[in-house]
BAFI-3210 file (N, C-alpha, C; in Angstrom, 3 decimals, decimal comma, padded with zeros to 6 digits):
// residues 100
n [1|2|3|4|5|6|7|8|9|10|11|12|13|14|15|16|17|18|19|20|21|22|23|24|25|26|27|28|29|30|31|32|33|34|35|36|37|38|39|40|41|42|43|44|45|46|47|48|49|50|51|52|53|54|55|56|57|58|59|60|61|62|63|64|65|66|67|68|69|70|71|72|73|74|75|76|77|78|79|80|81|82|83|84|85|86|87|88|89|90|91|92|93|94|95|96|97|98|99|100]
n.u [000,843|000,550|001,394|-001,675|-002,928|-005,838|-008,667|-010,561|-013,393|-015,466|-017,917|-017,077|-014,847|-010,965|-008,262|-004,858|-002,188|000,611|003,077|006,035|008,399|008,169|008,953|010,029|007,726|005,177|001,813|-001,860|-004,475|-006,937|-010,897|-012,703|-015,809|-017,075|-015,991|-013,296|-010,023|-007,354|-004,668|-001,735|001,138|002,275|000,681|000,035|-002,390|-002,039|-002,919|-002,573|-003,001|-000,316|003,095|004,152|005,595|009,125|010,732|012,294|013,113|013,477|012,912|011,655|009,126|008,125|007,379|005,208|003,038|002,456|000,663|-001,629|-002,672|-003,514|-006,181|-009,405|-011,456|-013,284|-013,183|-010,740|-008,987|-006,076|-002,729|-001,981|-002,904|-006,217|-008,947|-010,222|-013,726|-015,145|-014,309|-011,761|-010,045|-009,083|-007,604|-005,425|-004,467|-003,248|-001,637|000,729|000,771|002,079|004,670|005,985]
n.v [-001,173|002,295|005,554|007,826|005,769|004,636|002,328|000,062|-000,161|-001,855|-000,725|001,718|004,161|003,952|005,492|005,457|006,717|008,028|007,620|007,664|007,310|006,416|003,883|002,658|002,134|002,349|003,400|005,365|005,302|006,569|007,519|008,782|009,534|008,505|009,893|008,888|008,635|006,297|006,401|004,780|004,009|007,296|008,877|009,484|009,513|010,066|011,105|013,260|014,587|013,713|013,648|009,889|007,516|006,842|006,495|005,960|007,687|010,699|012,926|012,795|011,215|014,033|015,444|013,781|013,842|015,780|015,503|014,027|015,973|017,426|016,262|016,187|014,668|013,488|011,369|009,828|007,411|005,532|004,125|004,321|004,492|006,375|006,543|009,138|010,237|012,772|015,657|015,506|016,371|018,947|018,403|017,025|018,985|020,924|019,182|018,713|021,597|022,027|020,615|022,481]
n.w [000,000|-000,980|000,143|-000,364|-002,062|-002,509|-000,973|-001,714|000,681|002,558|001,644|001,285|000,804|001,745|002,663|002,072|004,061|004,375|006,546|007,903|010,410|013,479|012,734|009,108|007,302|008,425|008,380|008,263|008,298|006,237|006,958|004,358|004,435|006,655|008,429|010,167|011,390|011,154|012,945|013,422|015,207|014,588|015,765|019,031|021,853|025,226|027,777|026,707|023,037|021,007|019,672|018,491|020,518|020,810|018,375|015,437|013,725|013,903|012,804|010,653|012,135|013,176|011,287|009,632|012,057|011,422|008,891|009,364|010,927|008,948|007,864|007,689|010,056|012,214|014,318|016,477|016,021|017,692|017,985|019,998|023,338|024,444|022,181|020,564|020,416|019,133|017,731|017,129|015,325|016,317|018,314|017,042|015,221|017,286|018,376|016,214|015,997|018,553|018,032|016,001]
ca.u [000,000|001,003|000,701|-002,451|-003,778|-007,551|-009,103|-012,441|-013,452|-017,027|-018,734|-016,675|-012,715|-009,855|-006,871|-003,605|-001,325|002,452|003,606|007,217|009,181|008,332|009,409|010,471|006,958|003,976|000,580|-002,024|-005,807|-008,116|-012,013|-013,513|-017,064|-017,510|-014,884|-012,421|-008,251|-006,648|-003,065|-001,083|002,142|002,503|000,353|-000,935|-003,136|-001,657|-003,218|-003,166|-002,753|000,876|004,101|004,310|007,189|010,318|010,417|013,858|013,639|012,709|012,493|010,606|008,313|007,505|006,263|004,109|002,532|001,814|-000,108|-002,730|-003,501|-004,442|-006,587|-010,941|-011,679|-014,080|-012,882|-009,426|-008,121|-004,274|-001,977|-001,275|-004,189|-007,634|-009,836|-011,438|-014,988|-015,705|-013,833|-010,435|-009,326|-008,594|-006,584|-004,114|-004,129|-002,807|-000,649|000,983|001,084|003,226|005,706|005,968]
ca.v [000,000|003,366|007,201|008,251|005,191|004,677|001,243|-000,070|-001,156|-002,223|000,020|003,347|004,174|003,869|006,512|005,911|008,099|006,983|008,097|007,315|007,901|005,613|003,057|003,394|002,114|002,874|003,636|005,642|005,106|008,088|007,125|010,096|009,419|008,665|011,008|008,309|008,512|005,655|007,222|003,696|004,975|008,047|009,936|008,964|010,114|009,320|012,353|014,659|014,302|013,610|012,595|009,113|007,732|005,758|006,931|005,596|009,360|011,873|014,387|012,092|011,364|015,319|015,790|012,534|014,273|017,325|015,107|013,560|017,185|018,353|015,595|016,037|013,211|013,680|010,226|009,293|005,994|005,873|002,990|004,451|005,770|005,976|006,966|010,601|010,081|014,048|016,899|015,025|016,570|020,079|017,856|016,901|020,274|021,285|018,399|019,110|022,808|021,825|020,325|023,008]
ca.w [000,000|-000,992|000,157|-001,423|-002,164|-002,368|-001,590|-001,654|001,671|003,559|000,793|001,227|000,407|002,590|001,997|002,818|004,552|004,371|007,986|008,329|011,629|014,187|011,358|008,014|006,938|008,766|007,479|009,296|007,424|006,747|006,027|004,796|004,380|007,955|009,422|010,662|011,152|012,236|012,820|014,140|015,979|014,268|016,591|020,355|022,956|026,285|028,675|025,456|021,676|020,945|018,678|018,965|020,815|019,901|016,649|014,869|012,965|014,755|011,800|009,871|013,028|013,255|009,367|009,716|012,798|010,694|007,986|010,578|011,591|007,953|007,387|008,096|010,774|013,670|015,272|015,505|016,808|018,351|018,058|021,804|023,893|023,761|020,771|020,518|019,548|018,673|017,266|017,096|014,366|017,062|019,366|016,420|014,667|018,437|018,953|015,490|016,191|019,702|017,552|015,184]
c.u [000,885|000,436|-000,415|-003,677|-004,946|-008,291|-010,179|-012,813|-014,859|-018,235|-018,461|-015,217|-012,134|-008,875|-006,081|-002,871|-000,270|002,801|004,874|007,954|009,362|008,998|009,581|008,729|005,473|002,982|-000,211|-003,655|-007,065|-009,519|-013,288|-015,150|-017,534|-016,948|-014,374|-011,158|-008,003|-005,036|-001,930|-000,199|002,419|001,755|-000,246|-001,007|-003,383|-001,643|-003,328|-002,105|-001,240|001,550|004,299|005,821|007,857|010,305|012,328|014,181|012,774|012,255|011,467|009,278|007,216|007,374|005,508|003,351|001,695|000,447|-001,212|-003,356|-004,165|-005,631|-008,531|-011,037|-012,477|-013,711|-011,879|-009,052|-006,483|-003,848|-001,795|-002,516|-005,180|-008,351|-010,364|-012,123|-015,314|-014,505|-012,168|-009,308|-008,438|-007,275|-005,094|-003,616|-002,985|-001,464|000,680|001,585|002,336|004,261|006,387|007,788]
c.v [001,231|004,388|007,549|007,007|004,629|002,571|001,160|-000,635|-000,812|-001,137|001,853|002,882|004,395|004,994|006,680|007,059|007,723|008,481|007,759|008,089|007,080|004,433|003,462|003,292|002,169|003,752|004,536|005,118|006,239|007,427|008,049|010,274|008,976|009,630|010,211|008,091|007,341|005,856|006,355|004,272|005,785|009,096|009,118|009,785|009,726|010,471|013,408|013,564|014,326|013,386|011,380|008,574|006,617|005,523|006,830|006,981|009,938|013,204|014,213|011,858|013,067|015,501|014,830|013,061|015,369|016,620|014,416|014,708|017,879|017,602|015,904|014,938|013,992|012,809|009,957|007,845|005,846|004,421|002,821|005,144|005,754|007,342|008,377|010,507|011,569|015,105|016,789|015,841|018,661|019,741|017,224|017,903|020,695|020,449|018,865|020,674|022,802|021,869|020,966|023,550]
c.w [000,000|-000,374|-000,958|-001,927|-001,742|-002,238|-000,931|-000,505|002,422|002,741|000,816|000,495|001,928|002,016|002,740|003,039|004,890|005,776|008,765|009,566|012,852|013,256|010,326|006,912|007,550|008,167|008,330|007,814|007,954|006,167|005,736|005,130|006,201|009,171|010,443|010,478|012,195|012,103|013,373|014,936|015,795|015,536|017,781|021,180|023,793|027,400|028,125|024,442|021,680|019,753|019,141|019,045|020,569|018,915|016,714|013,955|013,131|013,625|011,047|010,461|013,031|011,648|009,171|011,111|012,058|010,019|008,347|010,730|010,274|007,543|008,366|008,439|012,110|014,389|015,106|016,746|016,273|018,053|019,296|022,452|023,518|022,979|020,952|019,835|018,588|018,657|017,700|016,434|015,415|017,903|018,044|015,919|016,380|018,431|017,959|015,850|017,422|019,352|016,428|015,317]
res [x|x|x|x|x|x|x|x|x|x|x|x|x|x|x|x|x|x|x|x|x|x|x|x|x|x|x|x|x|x|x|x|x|x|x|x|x|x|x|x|x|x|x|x|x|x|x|x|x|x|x|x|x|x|x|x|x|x|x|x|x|x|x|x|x|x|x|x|x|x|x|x|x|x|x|x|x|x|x|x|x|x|x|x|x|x|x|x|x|x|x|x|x|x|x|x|x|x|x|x]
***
């Protein structure tokens, strides 16, 4: 699976989001039609929205943080931390902005 790529899934699309930093390949999955990010280790929410940690490139880590926060999602599910049902997408714009 690539950045960008679109696949057909449970009667909507899927759209990847290539999120390198904690690893060299990590994915995060945006689903727009319902307003769902699942952001795997790239981003977690462990007492607030975050960079996720033990990232093997840290530079790479912070610009895969950014790309979570531009993305329209009302719900986001963490690789780390639990889920924000409503207006998620403020708490990454923020988290993002931290690391600016």
């Amino acid at each position: 699976m690539g950045d960008g790529e679109v696949l057909q899934f449970g009667g909507g699309a899927v759209v990847v989001v290539a999120v390198p930093g904690h690893t060299d390949g990590p994915i995060a999955l945006h689903l727009p039609s319902p307003g769902v990010l699942f952001t795997s280790d790239a981003v977690a929410n462990a007492g607030r929205t975050m960079l996720g940690v033990f990232n093997t490139d840290h530079v790479r880590a912070v610009a895969s943080l950014h790309r979570p926060a531009e993305l329209e999602a009302e719900t986001t599910v963490f690789g780390h931390g639990d889920p924000i049902p409503h207006d998620a997408a403020a708490a990454r714009r923020a988290a993002a902005a931290a690391t600016a």
